[in-house]
C-alpha positions in Angstrom: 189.7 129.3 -3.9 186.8 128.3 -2.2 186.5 125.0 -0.5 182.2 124.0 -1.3 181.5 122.4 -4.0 184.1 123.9 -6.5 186.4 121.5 -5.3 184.4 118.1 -5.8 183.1 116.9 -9.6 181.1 119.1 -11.2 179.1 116.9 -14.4 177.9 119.8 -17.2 174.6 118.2 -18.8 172.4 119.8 -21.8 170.1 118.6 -24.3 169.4 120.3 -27.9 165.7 119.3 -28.3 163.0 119.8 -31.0 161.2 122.4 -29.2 160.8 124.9 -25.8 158.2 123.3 -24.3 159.8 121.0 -21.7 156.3 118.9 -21.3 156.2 118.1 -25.3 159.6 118.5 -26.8 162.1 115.7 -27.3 165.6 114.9 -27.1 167.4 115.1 -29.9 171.1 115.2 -28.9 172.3 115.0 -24.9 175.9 115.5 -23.6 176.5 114.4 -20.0 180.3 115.5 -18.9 182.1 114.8 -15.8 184.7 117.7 -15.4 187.3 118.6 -12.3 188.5 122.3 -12.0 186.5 123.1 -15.2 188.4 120.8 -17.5 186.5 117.5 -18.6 187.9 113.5 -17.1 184.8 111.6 -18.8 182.1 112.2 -21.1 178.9 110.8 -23.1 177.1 112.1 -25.5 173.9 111.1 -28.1 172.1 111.3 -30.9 168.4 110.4 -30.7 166.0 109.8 -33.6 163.0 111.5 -31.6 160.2 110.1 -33.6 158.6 113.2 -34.4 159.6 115.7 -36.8 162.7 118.2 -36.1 160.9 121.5 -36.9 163.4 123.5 -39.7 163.6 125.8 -36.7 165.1 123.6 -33.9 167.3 122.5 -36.6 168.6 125.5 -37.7 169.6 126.3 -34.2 171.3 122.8 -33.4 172.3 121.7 -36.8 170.4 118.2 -36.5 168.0 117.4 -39.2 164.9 114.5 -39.3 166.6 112.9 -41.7 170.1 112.7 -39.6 168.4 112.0 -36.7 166.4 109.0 -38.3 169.6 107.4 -40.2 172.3 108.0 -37.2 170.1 108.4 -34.0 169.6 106.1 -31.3 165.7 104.9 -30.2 164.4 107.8 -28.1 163.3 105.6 -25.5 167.1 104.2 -25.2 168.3 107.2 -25.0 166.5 109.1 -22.2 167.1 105.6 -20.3 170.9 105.7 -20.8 170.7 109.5 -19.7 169.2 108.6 -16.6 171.2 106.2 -15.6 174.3 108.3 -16.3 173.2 111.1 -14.4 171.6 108.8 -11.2 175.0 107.1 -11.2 176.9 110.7 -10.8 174.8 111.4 -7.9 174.6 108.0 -6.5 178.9 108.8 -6.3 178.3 112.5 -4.8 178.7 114.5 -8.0 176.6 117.6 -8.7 175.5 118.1 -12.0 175.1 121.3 -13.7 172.5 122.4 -16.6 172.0 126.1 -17.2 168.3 126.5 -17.2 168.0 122.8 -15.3 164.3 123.6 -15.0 163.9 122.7 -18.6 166.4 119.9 -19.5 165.3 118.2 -16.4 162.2 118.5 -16.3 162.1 117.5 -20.3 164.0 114.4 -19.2 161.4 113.7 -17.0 158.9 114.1 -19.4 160.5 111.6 -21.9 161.1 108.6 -19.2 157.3 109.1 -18.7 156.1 109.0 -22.0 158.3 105.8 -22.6 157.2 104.3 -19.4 160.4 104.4 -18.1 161.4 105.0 -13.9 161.8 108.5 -13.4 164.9 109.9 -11.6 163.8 109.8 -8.4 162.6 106.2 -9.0 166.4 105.7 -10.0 167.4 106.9 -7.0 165.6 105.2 -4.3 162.7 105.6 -1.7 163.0 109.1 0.2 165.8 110.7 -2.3 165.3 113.2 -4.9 167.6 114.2 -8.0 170.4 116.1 -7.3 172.1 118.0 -6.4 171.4 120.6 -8.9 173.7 123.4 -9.6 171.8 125.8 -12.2 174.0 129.1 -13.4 171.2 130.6 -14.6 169.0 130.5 -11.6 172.4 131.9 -9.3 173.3 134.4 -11.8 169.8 136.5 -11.5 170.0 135.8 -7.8 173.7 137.2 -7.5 173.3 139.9 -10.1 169.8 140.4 -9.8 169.6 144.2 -11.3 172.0 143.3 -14.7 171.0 144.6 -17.6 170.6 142.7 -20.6 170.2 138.7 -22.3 170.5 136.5 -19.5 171.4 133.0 -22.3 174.6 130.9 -21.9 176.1 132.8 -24.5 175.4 136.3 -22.6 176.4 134.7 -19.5 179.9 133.3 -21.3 180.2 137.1 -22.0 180.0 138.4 -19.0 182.1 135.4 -16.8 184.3 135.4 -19.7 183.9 132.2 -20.4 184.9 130.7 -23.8 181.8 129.1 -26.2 183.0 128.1 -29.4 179.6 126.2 -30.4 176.9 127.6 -28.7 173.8 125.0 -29.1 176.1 122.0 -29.8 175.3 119.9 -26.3 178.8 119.0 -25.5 180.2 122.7 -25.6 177.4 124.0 -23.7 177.6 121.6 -20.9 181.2 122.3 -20.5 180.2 126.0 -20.7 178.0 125.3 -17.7 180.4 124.4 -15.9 182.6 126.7 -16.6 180.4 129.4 -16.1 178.9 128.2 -12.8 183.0 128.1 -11.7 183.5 131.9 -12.8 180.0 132.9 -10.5 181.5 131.4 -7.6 184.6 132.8 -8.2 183.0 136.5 -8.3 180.5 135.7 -5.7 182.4 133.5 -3.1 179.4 133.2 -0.8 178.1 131.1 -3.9 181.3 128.2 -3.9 182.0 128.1 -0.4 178.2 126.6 0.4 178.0 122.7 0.1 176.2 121.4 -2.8 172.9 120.4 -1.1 172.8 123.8 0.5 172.7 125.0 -2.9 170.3 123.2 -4.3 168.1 124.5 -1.3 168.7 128.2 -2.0 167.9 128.1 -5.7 164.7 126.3 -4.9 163.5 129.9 -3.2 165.7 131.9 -5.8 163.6 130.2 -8.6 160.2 130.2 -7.0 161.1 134.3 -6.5 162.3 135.4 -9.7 159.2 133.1 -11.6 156.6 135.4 -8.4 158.3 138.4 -9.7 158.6 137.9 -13.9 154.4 137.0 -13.2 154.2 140.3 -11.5 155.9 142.0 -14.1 154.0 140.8 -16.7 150.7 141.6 -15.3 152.1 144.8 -14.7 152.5 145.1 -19.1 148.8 143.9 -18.9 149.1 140.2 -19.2 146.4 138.5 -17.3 146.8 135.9 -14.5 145.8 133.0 -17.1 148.1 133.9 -19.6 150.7 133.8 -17.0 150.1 130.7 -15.0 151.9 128.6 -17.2 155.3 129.9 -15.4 156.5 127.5 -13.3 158.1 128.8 -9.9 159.4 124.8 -9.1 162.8 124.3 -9.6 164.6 121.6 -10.4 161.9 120.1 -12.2 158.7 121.8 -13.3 155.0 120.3 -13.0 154.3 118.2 -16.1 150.5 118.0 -15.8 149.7 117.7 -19.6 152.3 116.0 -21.0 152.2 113.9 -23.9 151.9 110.6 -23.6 
């Protein structure tokens, strides 16, 4: 087994949300899970009343109505505070937290503290720190595997790491999946677990800003012009939210 970051606490996060765009969708359930060798020690989880309408699309996929959300959810605004503080405290111990496509549930995070007026992560953290460290599957996996055909989703991904999902877009399962998942990667690709965490957080920085270079290039290349592809973000972690609601 390798002796990086595999061997330290791994905390799987996800959101289910109302919609894909990280700047103006909102939280609508969160699951924050602090796991050791893939099988979970402590977990929290939430339901928020975002205070927008769920579209009948976003619920179909994660199950949450408006009308649940209203009656059983939590105040958005506590909710993306008690998030924050739960993941600030995991890396305030040394933790690493894994989200599979982190450049979206983070930076959505991010967008909700804002728009409540709440202190952002790095706020949280202190003078001269930034969030993490990170550990994205999805961002490793088209690093590692670069020329794989095919769906690159958690559930694909569960596929091929043979990883089980049992409720794919129910937050809990796929954090835990995340982690999971991330585990199996390192375990096929042992260059991947035996780097410290920080180390890679760096590399999927430059893995992230390369594959969102190339999927421009590509698109341009189907005859998509520069505008319509600008909006893809090449920062990782957390994306630029110029425009965000407020």
């Amino acid at each position: 087994m390798s002796q990086g970051w595999l061997n330290g606490t791994l905390v799987g996060f996800d959101l289910e949300t109302t919609g894909t765009d990280p700047r103006e969708a909102r939280i609508v359930t969160a699951a924050v899970i602090a796991t050791r060798e893939g099988d979970p020690v402590a977990r929290r989880e939430w339901l928020a009343d975002p205070g927008v309408p769920i579209p009948d699309e976003a619920a179909a996929i994660h199950g949450i109505s408006t009308a649940r959300a209203v009656a059983e959810g939590r105040p958005a605004a506590a909710v993306a505070d008690d998030i924050a503080e739960v993941l600030v405290g995991h890396w305030r111990a040394g933790a690493a937290v894994v989200a599979y496509n982190a450049a979206f549930d983070l930076s959505l995070l991010t967008a909700e503290l804002a728009r409540h007026g709440l202190p952002s992560l790095a706020e949280r953290l202190g003078a001269g720190s930034e969030p993490g460290p990170v550990i994205d599957p999805l961002t490793i996996d088209r690093a590692v595997d670069r020329y794989r055909k095919g769906k690159r989703t958690l559930e694909a991904a569960c596929v091929e790491y043979g990883v089980p999902l049992s409720a794919a877009h129910n937050a809990t399962a796929d954090a835990l999946a995340a982690v999971r998942v991330a585990r199996a990667i390192a375990e096929r690709h042992p260059e991947v677990g035996e780097a410290a965490a920080w180390d890679l957080h760096r590399w999927q920085v430059g893995w992230y800003a390369d594959w969102a270079a190339g999927y421009r290039h590509w698109l341009q290349r189907q005859g998509r012009t520069p505008a319509e592809t600008s909006a893809i973000d090449g920062a990782w972690p957390l994306r630029s939210l110029s425009g965000s609601e407020s």
